[in-house]
C-alpha positions in Angstrom: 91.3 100.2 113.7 91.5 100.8 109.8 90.4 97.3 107.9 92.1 96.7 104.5 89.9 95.5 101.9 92.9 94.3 99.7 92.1 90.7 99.3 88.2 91.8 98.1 89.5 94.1 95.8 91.9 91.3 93.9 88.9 89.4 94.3 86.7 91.7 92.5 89.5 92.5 89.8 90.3 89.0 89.2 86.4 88.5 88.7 86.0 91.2 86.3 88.7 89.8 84.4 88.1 86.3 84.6 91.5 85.6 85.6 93.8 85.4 88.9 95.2 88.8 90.5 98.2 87.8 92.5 100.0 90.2 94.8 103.1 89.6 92.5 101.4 91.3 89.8 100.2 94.0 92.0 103.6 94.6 92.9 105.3 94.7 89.9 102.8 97.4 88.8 102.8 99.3 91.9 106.5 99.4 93.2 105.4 98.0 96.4 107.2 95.2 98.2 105.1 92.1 97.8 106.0 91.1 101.4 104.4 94.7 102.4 101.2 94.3 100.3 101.2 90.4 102.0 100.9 92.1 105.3 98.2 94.4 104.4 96.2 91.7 103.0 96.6 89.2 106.2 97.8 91.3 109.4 95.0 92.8 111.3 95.8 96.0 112.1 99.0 96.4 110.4 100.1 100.2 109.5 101.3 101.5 105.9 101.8 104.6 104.5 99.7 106.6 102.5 101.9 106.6 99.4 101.2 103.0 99.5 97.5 103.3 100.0 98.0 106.2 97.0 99.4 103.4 94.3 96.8 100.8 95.2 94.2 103.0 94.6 95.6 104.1 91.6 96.2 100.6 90.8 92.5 99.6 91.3 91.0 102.4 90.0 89.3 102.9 93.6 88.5 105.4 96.3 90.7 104.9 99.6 87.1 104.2 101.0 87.2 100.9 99.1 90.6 100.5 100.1 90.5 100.9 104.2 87.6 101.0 105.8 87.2 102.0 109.9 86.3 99.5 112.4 85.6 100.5 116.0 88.1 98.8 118.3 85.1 97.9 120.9 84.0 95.2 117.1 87.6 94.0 116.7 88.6 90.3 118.3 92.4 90.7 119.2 92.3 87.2 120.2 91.6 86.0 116.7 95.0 86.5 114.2 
């Protein structure tokens, strides 16, 4: 399963700029739906495409490594969402 590591990197920008990143913001600066970029923060497992994972990375200035990470299925709780 590919993990999403969207709420650390707000997180992480917020910090360095001692301020709140909201998912609004994001949006407005990366054309993507704020509903979408919600379900990539919260839903586990949920599927997106790659010119999405393209503008956030270009947004934070990251690798896609930072972005998504891969978790074995065999380490994932289904029964937790």
């Amino acid at each position: 399963m590919i993990r999403f590591r969207l709420k650390e990197l707000l997180a992480d920008k917020g910090y360095r700029e001692r301020r709140v990143v909201t998912l609004a913001e994001v949006a407005d600066a990366t054309g993507i739906h704020r509903i979408t970029l919600s379900k990539i923060a919260n839903h586990v497992g949920y599927n997106t495409g790659t010119d999405n994972l393209d503008k956030l990375c270009a947004y934070f200035g990251c690798r896609l490594e930072d972005l998504a990470q891969h978790v074995p299925s065999q380490m994932v709780d289904f029964t937790r969402e």
